[in-house]
C-alpha positions in Angstrom: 69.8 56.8 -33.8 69.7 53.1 -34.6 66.6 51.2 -34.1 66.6 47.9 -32.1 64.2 45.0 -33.4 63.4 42.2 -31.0 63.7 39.1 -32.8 61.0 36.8 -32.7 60.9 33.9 -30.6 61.8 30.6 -31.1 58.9 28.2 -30.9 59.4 25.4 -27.8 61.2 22.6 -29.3 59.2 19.5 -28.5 60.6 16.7 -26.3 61.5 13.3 -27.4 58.7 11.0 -27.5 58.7 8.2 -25.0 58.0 4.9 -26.8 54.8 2.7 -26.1 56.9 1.2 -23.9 57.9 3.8 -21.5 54.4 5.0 -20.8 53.5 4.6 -17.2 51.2 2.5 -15.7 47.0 4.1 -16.1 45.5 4.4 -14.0 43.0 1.9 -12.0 43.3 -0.2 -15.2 40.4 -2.9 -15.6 39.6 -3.0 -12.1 38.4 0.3 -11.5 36.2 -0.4 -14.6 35.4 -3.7 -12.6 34.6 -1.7 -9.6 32.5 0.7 -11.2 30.1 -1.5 -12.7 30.0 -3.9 -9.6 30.4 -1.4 -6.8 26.0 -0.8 -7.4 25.2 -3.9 -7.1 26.9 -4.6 -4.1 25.1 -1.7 -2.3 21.9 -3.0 -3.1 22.6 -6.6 -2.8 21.8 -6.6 0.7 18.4 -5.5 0.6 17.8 -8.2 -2.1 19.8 -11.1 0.3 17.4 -10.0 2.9 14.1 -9.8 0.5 15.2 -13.4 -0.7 15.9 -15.2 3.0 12.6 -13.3 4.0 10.7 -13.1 1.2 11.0 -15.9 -1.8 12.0 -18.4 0.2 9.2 -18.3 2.6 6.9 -18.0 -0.6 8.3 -21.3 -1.9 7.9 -23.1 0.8 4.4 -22.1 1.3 3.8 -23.0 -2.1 5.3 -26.6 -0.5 3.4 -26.8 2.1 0.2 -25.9 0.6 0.7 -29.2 -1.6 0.8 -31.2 1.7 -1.5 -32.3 4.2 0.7 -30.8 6.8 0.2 -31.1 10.4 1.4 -29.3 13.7 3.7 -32.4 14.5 5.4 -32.3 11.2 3.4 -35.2 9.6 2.9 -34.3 6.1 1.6 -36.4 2.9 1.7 -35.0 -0.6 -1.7 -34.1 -1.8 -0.9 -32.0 -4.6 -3.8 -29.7 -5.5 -6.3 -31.3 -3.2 -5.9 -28.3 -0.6 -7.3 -26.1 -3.5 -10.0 -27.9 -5.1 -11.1 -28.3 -1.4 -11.0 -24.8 -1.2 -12.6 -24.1 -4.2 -15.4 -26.0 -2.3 -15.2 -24.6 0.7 -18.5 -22.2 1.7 -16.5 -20.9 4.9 -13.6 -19.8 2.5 -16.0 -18.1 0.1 -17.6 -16.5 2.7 -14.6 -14.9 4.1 -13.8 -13.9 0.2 -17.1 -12.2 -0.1 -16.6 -10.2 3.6 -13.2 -9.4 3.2 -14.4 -7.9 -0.3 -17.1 -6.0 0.3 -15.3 -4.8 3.9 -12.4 -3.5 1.4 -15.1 -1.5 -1.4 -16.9 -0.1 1.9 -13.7 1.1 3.4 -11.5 2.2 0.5 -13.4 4.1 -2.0 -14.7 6.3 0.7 -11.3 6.8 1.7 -10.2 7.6 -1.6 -12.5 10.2 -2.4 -12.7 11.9 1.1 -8.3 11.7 1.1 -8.3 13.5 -2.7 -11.0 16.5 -1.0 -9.1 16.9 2.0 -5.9 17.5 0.3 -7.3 19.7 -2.4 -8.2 21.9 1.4 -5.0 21.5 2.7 -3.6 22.6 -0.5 -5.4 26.2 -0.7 -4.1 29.0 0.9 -6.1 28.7 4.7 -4.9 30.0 8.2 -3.3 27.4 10.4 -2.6 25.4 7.3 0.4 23.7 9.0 -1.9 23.0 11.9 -4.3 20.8 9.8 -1.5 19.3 7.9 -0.2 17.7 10.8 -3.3 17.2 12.2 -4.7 14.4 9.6 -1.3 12.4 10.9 -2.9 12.6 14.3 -4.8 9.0 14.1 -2.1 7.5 12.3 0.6 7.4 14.8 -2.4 5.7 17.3 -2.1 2.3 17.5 -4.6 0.3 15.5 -5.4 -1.9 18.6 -6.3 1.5 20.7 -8.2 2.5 17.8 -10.5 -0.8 17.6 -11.0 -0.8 21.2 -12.0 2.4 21.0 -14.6 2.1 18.0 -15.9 -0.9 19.8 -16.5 0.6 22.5 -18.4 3.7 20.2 -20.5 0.7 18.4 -21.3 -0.8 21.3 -24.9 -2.0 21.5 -26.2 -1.0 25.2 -24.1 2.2 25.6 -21.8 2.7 22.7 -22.3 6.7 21.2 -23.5 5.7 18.0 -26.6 4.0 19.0 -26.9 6.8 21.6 -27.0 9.2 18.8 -29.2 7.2 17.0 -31.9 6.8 19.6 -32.3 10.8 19.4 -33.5 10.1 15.8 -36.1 7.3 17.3 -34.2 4.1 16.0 -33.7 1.1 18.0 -30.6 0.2 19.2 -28.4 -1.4 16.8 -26.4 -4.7 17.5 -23.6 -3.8 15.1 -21.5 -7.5 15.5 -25.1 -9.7 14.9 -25.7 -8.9 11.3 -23.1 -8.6 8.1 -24.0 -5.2 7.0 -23.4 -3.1 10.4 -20.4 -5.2 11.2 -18.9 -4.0 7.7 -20.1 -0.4 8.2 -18.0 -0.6 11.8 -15.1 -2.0 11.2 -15.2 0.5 7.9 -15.1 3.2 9.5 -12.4 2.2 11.9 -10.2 1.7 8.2 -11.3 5.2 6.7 -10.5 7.2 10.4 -7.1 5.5 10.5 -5.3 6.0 6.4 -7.5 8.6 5.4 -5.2 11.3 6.9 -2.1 9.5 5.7 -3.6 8.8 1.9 -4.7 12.8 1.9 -0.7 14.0 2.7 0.9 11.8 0.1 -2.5 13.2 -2.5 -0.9 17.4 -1.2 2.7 16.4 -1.2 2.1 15.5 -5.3 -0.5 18.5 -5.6 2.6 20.7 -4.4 4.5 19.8 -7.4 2.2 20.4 -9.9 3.2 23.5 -11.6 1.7 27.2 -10.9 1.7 28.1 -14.3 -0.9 25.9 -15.4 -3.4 26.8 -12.9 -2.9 30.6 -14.0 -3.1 29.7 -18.0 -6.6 28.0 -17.2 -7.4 30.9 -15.0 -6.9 33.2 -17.9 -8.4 31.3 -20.2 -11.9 31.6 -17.8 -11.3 27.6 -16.0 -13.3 27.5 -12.9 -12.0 25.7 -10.1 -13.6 22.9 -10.3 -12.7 22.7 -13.8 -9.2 23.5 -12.7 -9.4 20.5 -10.7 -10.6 17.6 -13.0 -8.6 19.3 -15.6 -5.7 19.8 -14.5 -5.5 18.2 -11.2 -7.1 14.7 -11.7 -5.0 13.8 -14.7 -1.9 15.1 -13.0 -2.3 12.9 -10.0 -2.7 9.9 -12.2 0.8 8.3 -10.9 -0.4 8.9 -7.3 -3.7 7.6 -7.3 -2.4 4.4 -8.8 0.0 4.2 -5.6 -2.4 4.7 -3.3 -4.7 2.3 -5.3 -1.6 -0.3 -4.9 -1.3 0.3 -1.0 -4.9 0.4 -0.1 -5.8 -2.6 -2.2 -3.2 -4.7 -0.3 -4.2 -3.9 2.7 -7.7 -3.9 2.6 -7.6 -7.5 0.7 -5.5 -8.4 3.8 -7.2 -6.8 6.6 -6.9 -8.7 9.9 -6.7 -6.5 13.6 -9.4 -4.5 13.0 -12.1 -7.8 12.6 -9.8 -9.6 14.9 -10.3 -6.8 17.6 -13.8 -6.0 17.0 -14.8 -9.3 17.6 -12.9 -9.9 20.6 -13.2 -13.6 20.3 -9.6 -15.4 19.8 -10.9 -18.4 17.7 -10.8 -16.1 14.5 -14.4 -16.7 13.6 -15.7 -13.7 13.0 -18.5 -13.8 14.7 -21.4 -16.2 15.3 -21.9 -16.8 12.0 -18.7 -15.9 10.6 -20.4 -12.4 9.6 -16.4 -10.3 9.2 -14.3 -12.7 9.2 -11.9 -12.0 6.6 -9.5 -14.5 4.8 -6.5 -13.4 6.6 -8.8 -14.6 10.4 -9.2 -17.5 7.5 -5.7 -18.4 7.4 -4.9 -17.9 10.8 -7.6 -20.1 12.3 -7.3 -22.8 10.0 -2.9 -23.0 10.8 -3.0 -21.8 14.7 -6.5 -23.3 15.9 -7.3 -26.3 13.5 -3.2 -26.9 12.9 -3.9 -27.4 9.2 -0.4 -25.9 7.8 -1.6 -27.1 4.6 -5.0 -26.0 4.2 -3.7 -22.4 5.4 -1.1 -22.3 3.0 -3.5 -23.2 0.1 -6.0 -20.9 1.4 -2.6 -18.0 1.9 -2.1 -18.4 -2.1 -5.8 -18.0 -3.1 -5.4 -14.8 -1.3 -2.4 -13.7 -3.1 -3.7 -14.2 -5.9 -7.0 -12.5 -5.0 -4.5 -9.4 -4.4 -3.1 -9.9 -8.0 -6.4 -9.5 -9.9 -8.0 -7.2 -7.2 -4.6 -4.7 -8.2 -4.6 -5.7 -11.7 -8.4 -4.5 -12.0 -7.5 -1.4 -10.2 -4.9 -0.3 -12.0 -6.8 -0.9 -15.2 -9.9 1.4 -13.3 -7.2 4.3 -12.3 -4.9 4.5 -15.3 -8.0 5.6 -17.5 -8.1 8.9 -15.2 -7.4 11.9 -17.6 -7.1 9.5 -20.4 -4.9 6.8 -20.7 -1.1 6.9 -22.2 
């Protein structure tokens, strides 16, 4: 018998190498490089084209015309900083300052705390939850001119509700656009009804993400709730708060319908004695009824930068919640 061994095979004889010079062509070269790095920015450049046409360049020439004494035919004269130190002096100006301030502490930090409780409800396990969450959208998709008219109408001093409900405790009707403090107190509460809903569903939509496990560690470990929630919540909403902070400091530092539609006067004076007028009713009366352009635009930067400091405070105030990082 004779025994056949296969022969092992050959290994595969490599090819001839082609030269540096025969190599073909890579591909995309420096220009897909080039369009990787510069294909970004040109998707965002337009919102930055727009934020410029509509944005820095009216800023600038605010800044402009608030060095001018600028009038509605175009007659201007360089004043330089005379606009502000006049402002500076300026009682009606202050006055709007000290309204549109405490209007914003009346209005917001009740809004705060009541948006962080109603969350923390909406966030427990409750029948018709959906319900409820959709229902604290409800006033924000009214229109804030339906909503004034309608809390005007509520503070109104012969027949509005609130004075009717009052009168069953024995107090006298109140005239709630005649003195500083009910005026505030109204035009408050017209605020608070309006972005409380809307501040309490961006609080639950970061409550959702806040992990299980940590509520059942502290649970174990013999937490309350309530400790659960300044524990564990609180600090864990830090980034949120501080947006909301943001948002509701702009806009109550630059509140204008509500006061404007309370008062129901279109002279922007806030009542008799300018008692709400805010500095936004400021800016508009003095450009649109006294066609000051640049008193207005001195008086628009004093408001930004009341907005800066206002934030900056806030953010000082928030970021200490749960100890600062």
């Amino acid at each position: 018998m004779t025994l056949h061994v296969d022969s092992p095979a050959a290994p595969p004889q490599p090819g001839p190498r082609r030269s540096a010079g025969a190599r073909g062509p890579q591909r995309g070269g420096g220009w897909a490089r080039f369009d990787l790095r510069a294909t970004p920015y040109f998707l965002v450049s337009p919102y930055f084209l727009l934020f410029a046409i509509f944005g820095v360049f009216p800023l600038g020439y605010t800044l402009w015309v608030s060095l001018h004494d600028w009038e509605l035919a175009g007659d201007k004269s360089f004043v330089g900083l005379e606009n502000y130190i006049e402002l500076i002096t300026d009682e009606a100006f202050w006055n709007a300052v000290i309204n549109t301030l405490g209007m914003f502490v009346m209005s917001t930090i009740p809004q705060l705390v009541l948006a962080l409780v109603l969350a923390n409800a909406l966030n427990k396990r409750i029948r018709g939850r959906l319900f409820f969450r959709l229902g604290v959208l409800l006033p924000l998709i009214t229109s804030v001119v339906a909503v004034a008219v309608v809390f005007t109408q509520l503070y109104g001093r012969d027949y509005g509700m609130i004075n009717w409900f009052l009168g069953l405790f024995g107090t006298d009707a109140i005239n709630w656009q005649n003195e500083k403090w009910s005026a505030w107190i109204a035009i408050s509460t017209m605020i608070d009804w309006r972005w409380t809903g809307y501040n309490a569903i961006i609080l639950l939509a970061a409550m959702q993400t806040i992990p299980k496990d940590l509520y059942e560690a502290a649970s174990i470990d013999g937490a309350t709730a309530r400790r659960q929630f300044w524990q564990i919540t609180i600090p864990m909403l830090r980034p949120t708060l501080i947006f909301i902070v943001f948002i509701s400091t702009i806009g109550g530092l630059t509140l204008f319908t509500e006061p404007v539609m309370f008062d129901g006067n279109p002279t922007m004076s806030g009542g008799a004695t300018g008692q709400y007028q805010t500095v936004a009713m400021f800016i508009v009366k003095e450009a649109f009824r006294d066609f000051d352009f640049g008193y207005a635009s001195a008086a628009a930067w004093m408001l930004f930068a009341l907005i800066l400091v206002g934030t900056l405070i806030n953010y000082s105030f928030t970021r200490r919640i749960g100890g600062s990082k």
